[in-house]
C-alpha positions in Angstrom: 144.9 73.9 7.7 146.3 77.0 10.0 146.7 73.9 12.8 148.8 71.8 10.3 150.9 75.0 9.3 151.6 76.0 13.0 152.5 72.6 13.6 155.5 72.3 11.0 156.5 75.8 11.3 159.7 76.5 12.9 160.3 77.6 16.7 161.2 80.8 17.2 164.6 79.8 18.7 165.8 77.9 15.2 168.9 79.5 14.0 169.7 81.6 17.2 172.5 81.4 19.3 173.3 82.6 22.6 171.6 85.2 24.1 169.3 85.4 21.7 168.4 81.9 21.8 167.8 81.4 25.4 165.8 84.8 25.1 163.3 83.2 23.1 163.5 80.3 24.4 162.1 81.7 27.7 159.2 83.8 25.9 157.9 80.6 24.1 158.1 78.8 27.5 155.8 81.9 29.3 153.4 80.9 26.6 153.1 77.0 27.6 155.9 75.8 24.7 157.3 73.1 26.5 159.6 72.5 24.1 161.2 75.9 24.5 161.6 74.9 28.6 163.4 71.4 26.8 165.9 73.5 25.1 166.7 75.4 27.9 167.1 72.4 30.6 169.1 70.6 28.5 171.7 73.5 27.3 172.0 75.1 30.4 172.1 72.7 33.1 175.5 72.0 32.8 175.9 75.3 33.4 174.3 75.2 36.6 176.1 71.9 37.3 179.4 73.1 37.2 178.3 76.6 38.8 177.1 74.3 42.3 180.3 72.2 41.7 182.7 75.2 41.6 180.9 76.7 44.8 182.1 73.9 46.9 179.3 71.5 46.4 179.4 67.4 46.7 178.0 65.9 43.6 174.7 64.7 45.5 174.3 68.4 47.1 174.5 69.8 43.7 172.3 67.8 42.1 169.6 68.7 44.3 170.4 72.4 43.9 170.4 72.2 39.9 166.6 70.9 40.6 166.0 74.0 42.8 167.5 76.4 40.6 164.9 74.9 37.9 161.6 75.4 39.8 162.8 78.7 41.0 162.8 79.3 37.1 159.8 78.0 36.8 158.6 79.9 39.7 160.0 83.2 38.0 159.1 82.8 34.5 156.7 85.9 34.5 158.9 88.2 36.5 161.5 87.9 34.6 161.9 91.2 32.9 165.0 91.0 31.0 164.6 87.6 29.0 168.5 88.0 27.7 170.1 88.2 31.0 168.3 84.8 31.8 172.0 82.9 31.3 172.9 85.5 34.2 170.4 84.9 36.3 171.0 81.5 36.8 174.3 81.6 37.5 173.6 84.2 40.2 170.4 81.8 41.2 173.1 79.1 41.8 175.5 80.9 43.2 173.1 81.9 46.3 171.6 78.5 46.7 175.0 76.6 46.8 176.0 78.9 49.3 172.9 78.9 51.2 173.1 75.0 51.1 176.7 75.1 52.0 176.1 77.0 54.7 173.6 74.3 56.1 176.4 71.4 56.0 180.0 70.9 54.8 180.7 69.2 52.3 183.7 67.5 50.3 184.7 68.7 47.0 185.5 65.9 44.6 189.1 66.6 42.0 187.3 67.5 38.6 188.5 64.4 36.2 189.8 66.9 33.4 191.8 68.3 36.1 192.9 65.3 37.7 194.0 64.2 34.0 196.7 67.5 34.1 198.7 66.2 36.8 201.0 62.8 36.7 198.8 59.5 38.2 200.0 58.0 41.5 199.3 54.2 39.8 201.8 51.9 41.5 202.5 53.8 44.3 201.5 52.8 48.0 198.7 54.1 50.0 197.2 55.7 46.6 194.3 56.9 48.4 196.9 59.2 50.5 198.4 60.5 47.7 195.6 61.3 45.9 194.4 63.3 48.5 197.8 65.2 48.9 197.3 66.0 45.1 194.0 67.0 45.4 194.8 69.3 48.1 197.7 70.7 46.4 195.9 71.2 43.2 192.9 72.5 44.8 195.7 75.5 46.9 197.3 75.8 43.6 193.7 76.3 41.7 192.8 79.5 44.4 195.6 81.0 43.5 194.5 81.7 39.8 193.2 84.9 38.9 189.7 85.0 39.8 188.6 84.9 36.2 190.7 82.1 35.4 189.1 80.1 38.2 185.6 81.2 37.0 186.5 79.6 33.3 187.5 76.8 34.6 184.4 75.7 36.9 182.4 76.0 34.2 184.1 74.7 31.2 184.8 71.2 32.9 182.4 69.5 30.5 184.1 71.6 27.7 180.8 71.0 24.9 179.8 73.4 22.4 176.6 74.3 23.7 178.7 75.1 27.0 180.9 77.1 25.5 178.6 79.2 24.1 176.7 79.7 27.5 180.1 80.4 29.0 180.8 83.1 26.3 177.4 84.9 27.7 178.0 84.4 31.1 181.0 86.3 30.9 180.9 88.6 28.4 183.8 86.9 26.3 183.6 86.5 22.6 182.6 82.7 21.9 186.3 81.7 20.2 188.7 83.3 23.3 186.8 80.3 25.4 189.3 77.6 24.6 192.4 79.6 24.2 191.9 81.5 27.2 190.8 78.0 28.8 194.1 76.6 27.6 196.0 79.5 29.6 194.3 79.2 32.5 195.3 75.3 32.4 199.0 75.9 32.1 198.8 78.3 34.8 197.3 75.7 37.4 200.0 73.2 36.1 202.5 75.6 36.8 201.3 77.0 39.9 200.6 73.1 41.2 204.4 71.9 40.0 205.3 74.5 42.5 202.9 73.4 45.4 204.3 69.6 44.8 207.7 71.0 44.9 207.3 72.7 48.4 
């Protein structure tokens, strides 16, 4: 009977958000909850993703540090000691090992699609392989010229989901509903800042 009642209740993690719900999602996965390890893979690894990607990474190269930044979890799970800065610790994890694996080799950065999308298409036009790498480049000059902040946001709100958004909001300190607007800003800026790069 205690078996079947342990079975249906609910994990710990129900009904939290945030910080709180990565928290305990990472002290259910020190005790062997698998499912608790689930939850966290699957709402945080975009966070990673986009983390590798915005530190100059290939899509290949950052795929294979996501993996790394997982069994380093994995690794760390016990030492740990602060189970609500996990969301920080990842990013920090990532950071260090796309830079680390940057260092090892250079690599190409590809044009995020939701930023391509900003910026007029080059269909039609000859040699489109040449101008799409002239508006990459100019995009990518315009982009580093954003408030640091601003280009923080925007690495890691490419995917733009809820769950995202909320890991976002952690990650730095910003209330969950100034995401989008201040997402939105940060968008006009790089237009305007690329319509003056083009124009050069």
């Amino acid at each position: 009977m205690t078996e079947l009642r342990t079975a249906s209740m609910s994990p710990p993690w129900e009904g939290l958000e945030g910080r709180d719900r990565y928290a305990a999602c990472l002290v259910a996965a020190r005790s062997g909850d698998r499912r608790a390890l689930d939850v966290l893979v699957a709402e945080l690894t975009p966070l990673v993703w986009h983390v590798a990607r915005g530190n100059g990474l290939d899509r290949s190269t950052a795929e294979d540090v996501v993996q790394t930044v997982w069994l380093a979890l994995l690794r760390h799970l016990d030492r740990l000691t602060e189970p609500r800065a996990l969301v920080g610790w990842l990013i920090t994890t990532t950071r260090r090992e796309a830079n680390r694996t940057r260092r090892r080799g250079t690599t190409n950065v590809e044009l995020p699609p939701e930023l391509a999308e900003q910026l007029p298409g080059g269909d039609g036009l000859p040699e489109p392989e040449v101008l799409r790498d002239e508006r990459d480049r100019q995009l990518w000059a315009a982009f580093h010229r954003l408030p640091q902040r601003c280009q923080e946001l925007l690495r890691m709100t490419v995917l733009a989901g809820r769950v995202e958004y909320r890991a976002v909001a952690e990650a730095m300190h910003m209330p969950h509903g100034s995401i989008g607007p201040t997402r939105g800003r940060c968008l006009s800026s790089l237009r305007s800042l690329y319509d003056g790069e083009a124009g050069r």
